[in-house]
DRENVEX-673227 format. One record per residue (C-alpha): residue number from 0; residue in three letters; x, y, z. Coordinates in pm, 1 decimal, always signed. Last residue first. Layout:
BEGIN
NUM/ALA/X/Y/Z $
...
! end
This chain:
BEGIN
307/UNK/+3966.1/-2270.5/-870.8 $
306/UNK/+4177.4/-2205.0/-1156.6 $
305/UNK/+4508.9/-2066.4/-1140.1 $
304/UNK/+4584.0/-1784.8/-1400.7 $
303/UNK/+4477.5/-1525.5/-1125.8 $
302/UNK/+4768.7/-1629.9/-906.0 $
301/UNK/+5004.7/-1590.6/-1190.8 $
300/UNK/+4925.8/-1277.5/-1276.9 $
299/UNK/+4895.7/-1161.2/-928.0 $
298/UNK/+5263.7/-1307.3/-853.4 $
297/UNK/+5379.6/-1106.5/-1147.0 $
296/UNK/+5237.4/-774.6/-1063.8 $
295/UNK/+5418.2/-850.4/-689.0 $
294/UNK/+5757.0/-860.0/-862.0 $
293/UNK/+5698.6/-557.6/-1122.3 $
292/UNK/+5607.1/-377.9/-806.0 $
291/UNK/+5908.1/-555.1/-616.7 $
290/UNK/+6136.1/-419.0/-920.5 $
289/UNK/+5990.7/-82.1/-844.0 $
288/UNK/+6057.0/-84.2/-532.7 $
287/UNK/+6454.2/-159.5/-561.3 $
286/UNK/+6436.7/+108.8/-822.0 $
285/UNK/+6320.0/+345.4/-630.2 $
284/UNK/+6570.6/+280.3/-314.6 $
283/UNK/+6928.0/+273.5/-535.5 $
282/UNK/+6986.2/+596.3/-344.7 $
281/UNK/+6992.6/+402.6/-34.6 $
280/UNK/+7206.7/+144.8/-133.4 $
279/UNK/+7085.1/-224.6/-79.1 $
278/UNK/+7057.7/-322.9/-431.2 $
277/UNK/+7395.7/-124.0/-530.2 $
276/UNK/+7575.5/-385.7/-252.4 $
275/UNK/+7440.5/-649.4/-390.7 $
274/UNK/+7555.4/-509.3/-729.4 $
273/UNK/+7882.0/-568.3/-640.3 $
272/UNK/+7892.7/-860.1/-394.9 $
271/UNK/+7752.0/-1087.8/-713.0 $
270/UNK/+8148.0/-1092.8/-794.7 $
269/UNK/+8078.8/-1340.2/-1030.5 $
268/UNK/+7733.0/-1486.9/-1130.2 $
267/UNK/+7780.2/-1761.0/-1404.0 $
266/UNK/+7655.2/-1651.9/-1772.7 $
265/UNK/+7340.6/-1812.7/-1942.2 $
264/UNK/+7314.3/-1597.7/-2222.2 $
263/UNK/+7074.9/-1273.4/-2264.9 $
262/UNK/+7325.1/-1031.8/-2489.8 $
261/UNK/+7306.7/-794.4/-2213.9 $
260/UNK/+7377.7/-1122.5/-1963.8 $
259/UNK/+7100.6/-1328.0/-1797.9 $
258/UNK/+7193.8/-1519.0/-1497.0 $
257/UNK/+7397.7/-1799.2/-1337.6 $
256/UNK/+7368.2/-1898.3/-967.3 $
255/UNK/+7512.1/-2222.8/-801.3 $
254/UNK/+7908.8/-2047.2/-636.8 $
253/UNK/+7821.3/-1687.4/-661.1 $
252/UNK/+7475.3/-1693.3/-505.6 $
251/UNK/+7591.1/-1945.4/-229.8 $
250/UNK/+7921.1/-1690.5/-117.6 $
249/UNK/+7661.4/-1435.8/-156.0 $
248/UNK/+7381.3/-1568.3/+79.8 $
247/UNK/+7630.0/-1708.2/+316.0 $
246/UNK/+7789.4/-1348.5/+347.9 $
245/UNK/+7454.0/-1197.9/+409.0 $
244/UNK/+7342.2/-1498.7/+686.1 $
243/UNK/+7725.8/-1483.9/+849.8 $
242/UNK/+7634.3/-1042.9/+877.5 $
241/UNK/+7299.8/-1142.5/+1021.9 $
240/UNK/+7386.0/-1412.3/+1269.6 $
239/UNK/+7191.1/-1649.1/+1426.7 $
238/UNK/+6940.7/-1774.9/+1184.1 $
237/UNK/+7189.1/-1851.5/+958.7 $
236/UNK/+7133.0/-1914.1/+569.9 $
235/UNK/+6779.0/-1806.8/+560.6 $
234/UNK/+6577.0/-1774.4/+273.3 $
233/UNK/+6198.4/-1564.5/+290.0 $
232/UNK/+6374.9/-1389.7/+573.9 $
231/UNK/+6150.0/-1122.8/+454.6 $
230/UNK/+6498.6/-887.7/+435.3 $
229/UNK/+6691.2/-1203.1/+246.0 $
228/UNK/+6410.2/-1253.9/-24.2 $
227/UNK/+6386.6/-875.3/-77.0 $
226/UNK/+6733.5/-849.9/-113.5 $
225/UNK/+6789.9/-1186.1/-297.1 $
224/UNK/+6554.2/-1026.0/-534.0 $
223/UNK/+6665.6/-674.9/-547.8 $
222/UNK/+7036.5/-856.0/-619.8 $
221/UNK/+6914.9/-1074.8/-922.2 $
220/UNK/+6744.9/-743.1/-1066.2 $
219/UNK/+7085.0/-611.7/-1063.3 $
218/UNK/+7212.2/-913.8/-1241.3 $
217/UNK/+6999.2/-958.3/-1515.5 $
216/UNK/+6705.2/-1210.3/-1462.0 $
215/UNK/+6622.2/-1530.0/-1614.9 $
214/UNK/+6756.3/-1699.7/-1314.0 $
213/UNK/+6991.1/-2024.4/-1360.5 $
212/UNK/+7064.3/-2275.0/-1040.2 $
211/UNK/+7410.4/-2406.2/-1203.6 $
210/UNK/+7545.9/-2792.8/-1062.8 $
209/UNK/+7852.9/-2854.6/-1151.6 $
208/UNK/+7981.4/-2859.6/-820.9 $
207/UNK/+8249.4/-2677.5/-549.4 $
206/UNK/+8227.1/-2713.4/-236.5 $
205/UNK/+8356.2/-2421.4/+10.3 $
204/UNK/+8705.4/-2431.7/+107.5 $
203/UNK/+8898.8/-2343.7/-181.5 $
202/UNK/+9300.0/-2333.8/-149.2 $
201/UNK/+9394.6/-2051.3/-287.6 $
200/UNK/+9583.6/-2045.4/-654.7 $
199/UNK/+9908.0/-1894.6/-689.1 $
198/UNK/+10169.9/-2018.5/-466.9 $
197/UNK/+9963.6/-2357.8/-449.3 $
196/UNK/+9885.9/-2509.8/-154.2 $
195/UNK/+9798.3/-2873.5/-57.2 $
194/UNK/+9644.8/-2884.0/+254.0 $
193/UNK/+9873.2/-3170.1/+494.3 $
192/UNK/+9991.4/-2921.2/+717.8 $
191/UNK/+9586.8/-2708.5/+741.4 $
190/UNK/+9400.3/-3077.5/+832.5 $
189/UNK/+9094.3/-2907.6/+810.5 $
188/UNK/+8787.7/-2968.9/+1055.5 $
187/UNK/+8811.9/-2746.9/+1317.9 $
186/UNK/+8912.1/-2463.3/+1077.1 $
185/UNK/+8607.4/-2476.9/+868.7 $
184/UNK/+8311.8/-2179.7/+979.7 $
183/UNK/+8666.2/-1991.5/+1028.9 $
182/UNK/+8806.6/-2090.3/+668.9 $
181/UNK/+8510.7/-2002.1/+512.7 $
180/UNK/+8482.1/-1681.7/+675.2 $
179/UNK/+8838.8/-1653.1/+544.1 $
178/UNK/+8755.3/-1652.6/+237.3 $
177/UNK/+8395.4/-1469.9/+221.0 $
176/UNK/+8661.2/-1163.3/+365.0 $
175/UNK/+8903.4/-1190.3/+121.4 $
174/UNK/+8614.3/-1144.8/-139.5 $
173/UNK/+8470.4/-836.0/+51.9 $
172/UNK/+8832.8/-737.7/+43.6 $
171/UNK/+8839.1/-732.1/-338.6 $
170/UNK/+8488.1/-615.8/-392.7 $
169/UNK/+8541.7/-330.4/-152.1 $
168/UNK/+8851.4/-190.7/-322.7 $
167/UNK/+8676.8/-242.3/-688.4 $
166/UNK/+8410.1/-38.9/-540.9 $
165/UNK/+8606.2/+214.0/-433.7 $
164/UNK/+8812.2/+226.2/-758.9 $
163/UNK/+8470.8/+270.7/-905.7 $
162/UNK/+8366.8/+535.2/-670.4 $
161/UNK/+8695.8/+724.3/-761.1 $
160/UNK/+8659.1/+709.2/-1114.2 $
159/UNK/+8330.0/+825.3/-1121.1 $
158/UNK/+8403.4/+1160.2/-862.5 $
157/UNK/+8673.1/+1198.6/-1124.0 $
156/UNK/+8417.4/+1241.5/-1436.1 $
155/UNK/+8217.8/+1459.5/-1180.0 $
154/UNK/+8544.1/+1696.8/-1152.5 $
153/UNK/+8588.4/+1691.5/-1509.1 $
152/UNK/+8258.6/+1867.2/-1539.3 $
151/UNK/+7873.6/+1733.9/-1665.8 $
150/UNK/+7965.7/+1403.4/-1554.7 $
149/UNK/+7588.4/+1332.1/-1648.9 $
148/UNK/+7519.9/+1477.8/-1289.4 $
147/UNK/+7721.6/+1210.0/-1069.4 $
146/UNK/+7390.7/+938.1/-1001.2 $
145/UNK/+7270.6/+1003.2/-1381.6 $
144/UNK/+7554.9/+809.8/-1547.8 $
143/UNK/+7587.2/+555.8/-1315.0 $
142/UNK/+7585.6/+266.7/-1533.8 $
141/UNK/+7738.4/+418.3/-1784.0 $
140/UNK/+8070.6/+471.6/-1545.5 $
139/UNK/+8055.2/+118.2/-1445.2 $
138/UNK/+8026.1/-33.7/-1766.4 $
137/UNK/+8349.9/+182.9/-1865.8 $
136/UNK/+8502.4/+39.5/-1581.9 $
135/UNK/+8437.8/-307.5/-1688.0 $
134/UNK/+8508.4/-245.3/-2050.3 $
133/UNK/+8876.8/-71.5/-2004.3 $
132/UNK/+8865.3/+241.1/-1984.3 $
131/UNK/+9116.4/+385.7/-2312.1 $
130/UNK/+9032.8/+64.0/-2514.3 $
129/UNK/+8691.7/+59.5/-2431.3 $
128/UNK/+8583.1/+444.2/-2456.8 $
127/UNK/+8771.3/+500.9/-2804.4 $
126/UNK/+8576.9/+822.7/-2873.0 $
125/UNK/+8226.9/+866.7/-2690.6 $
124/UNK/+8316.6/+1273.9/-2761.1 $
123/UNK/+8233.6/+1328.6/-2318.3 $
122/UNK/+8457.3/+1009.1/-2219.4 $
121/UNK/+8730.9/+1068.7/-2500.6 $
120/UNK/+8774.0/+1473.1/-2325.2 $
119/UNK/+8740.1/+1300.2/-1975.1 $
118/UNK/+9044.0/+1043.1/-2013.5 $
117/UNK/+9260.1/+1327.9/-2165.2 $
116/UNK/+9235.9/+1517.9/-1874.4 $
115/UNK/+9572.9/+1434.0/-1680.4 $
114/UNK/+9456.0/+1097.7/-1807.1 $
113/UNK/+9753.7/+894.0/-1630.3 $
112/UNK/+9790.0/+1065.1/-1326.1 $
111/UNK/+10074.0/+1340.7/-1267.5 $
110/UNK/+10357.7/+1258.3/-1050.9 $
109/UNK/+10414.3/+902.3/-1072.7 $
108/UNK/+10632.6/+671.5/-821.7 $
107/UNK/+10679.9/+898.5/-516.6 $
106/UNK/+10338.1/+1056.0/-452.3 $
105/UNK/+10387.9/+1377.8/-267.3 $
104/UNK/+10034.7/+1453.2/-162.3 $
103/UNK/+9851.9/+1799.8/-315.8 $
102/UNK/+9553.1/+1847.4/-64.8 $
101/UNK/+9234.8/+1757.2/+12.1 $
100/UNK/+9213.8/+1486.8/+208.1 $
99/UNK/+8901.7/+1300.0/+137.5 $
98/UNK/+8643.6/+1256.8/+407.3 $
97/UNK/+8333.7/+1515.5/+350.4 $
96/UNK/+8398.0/+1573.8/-14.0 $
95/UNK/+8397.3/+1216.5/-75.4 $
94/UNK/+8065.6/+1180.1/+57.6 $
93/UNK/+7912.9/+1496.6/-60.6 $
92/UNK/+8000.6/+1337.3/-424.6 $
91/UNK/+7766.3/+1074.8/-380.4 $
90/UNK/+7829.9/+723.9/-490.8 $
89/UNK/+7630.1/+550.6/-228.4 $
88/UNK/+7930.7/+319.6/-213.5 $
87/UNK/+8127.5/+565.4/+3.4 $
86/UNK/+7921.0/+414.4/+313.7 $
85/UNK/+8077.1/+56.9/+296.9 $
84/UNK/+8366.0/+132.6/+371.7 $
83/UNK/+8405.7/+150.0/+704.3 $
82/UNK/+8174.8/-174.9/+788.8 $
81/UNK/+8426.8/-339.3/+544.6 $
80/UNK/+8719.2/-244.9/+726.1 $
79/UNK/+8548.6/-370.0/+1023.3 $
78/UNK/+8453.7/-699.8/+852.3 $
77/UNK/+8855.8/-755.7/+775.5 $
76/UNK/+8970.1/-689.6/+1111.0 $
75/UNK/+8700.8/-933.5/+1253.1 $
74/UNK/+8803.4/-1170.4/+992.0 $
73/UNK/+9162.6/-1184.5/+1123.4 $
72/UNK/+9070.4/-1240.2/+1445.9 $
71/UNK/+8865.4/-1518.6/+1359.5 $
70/UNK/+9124.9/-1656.5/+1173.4 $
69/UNK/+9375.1/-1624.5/+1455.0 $
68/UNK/+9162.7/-1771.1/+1731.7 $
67/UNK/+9092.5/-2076.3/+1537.1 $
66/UNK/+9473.4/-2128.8/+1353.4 $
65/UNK/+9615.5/-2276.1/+1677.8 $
64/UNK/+9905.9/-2339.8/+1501.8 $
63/UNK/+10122.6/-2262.7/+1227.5 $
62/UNK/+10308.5/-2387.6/+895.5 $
61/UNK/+10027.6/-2473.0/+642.7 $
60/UNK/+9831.3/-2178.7/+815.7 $
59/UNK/+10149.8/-1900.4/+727.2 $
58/UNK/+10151.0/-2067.2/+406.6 $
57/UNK/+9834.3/-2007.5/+343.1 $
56/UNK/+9782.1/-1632.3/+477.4 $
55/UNK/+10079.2/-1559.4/+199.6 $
54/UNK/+9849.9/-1655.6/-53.1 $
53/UNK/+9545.4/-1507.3/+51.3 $
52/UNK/+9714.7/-1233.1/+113.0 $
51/UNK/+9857.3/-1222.3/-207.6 $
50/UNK/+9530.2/-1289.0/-385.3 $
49/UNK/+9350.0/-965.5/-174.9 $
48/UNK/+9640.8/-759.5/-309.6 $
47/UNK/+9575.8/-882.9/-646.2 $
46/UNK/+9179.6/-798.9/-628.0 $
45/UNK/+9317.3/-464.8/-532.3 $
44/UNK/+9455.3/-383.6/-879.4 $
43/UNK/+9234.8/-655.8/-1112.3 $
42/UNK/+8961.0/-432.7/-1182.5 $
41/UNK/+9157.2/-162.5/-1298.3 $
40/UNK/+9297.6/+133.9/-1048.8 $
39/UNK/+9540.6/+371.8/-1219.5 $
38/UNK/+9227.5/+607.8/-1326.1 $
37/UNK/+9211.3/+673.6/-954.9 $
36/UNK/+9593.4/+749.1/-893.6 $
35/UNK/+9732.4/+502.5/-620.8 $
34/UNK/+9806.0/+680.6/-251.6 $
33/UNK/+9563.6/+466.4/-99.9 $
32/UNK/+9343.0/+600.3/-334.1 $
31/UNK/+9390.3/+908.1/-519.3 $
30/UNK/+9189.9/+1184.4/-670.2 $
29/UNK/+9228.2/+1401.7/-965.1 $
28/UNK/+9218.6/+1812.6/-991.6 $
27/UNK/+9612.5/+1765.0/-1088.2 $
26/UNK/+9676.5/+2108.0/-889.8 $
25/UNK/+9419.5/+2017.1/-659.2 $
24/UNK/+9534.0/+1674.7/-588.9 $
23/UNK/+9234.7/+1491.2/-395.4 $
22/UNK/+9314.3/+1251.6/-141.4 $
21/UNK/+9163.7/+928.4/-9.3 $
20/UNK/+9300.1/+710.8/+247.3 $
19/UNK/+9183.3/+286.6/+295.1 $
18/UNK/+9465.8/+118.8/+458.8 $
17/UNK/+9313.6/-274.0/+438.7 $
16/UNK/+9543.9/-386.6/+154.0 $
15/UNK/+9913.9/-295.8/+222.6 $
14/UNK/+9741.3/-392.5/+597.4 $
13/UNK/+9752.3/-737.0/+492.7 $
12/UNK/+10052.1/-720.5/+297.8 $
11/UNK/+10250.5/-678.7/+601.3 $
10/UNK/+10066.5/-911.4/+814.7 $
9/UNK/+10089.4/-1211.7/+591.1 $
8/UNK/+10455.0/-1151.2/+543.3 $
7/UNK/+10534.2/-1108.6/+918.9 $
6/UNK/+10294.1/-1405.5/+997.7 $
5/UNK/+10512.4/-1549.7/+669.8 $
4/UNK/+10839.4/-1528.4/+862.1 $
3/UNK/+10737.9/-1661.3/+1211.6 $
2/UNK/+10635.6/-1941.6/+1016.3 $
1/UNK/+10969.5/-2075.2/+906.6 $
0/UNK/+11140.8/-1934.5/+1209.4 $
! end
């Protein structure tokens, strides 16, 4: 009965976390995900839900059987949520146009949004940006300054806050995902009733080392290279499998990789899925070529440094 309780659990807050809706409140002109105001969703809102799965997943293995078919199961749910998603991260307006629901939703625990305006009036006088944002969503919003029209209008201000709750949506499951893929590639091998669990913390299954590979480049141009390294199957992590070759990739780059912050230090990757995922976007396609001009100018440098 033990079990039978946490595959209810697990299951549950599973698809708490894989529902992906958007709707736009004209009378509020703000959008919501999954029926949580856009300027509601921090960095930590869906990464939470992705930690209780994770948690509640655990104790359902700890307790079960014939965890092989299961967790495979499981990650083909995940992926396909994924494969869903993964078109709103161009960051277009058209795009959220096209598949919102537009209409005024009853929404039982807040009525109006947080910023009911007052978010966009700080954003456009550059007064108290961190404190009201939050510094990784006001990175964000910086970052893609030029993508939603200098957030000319409110509505392009909301168009901002939406992608980044996207994002922070796909980063979170994208994480559950590399977690159970572990798991899968694993499962023969672990001994799941004698794991050690705690509520909290997952159990890792990937090893873990002190060992840093350090690139002096900043993120972004971190991401063009694995692109380009990845797409001329320069590195291969699975000949077999594209998707398990990607997820490899990341799961590596986030676990040995540090790079160079804004201030240039030594900082360890995290949540390298982000700006993967920017590398590969099709608006993001100048860019990506001209860090592989920059790329090949360096090669030729080098080359013509060597003496014969």
């Amino acid at each position: 009965m033990e079990n039978k309780n946490y595959v209810y659990q697990t299951e549950g807050a599973l698809l708490r976390l894989l529902k992906f809706k958007i709707r736009f409140s004209q009378t509020n002109n703000a959008y919501l995900l999954n029926d949580k105001w856009a300027n509601e969703i921090d960095e930590h809102y869906f990464m939470n839900q992705a930690k209780e799965v994770q948690r509640l997943l655990n104790k359902q293995l700890k307790h079960g059987k014939h965890h092989e078919v299961f967790l495979e199961n499981l990650l083909n749910r995940i992926w396909n949520r994924l494969q869903n998603v993964q078109m709103y991260l161009a960051i277009t307006p058209e795009i959220i146009k096209n598949y919102s629901e537009i209409k005024d939703p009853i929404i039982p625990h807040k009525e109006t949004p947080y910023s009911n305006g007052g978010w966009y009036k700080k954003f456009k006088k550059r007064s108290d940006l961190e404190t009201t944002l939050g510094n990784d969503r006001l990175i964000y919003l910086n970052f893609n300054y030029e993508k939603l029209n200098d957030y000319k209008t409110r509505i392009d201000f909301e168009y901002g806050l939406l992608s980044y709750a996207i994002q922070k949506y796909y980063e979170a499951v994208s994480n559950l995902h590399s977690y159970v893929f572990s798991l899968v590639e694993n499962a023969r091998y672990i001994d799941f009733k004698s794991l050690k669990i705690e509520d909290e913390n997952v159990s890792d299954a990937s090893t873990k080392t002190g060992i840093k590979l350090h690139f002096n480049l900043n993120k972004i141009d971190t991401a063009y290279l694995f692109r380009f390294l990845l797409e001329a199957k320069i590195i291969v992590f699975d000949d077999n499998d594209e998707r398990k070759n990607e997820l490899q990739m990341k799961r590596f780059v986030d676990t040995y990789l540090t790079y160079l912050n804004t201030s240039e230090k030594k900082v360890p990757m995290k949540n390298f899925n982000r700006e993967y995922s920017e590398a590969k976007s099709f608006t993001n396609i100048k860019e990506f070529k001209s860090f592989i001009d920059g790329f090949k100018t360096k090669i030729e440098d080098y080359r013509n440094s060597l003496k014969d």
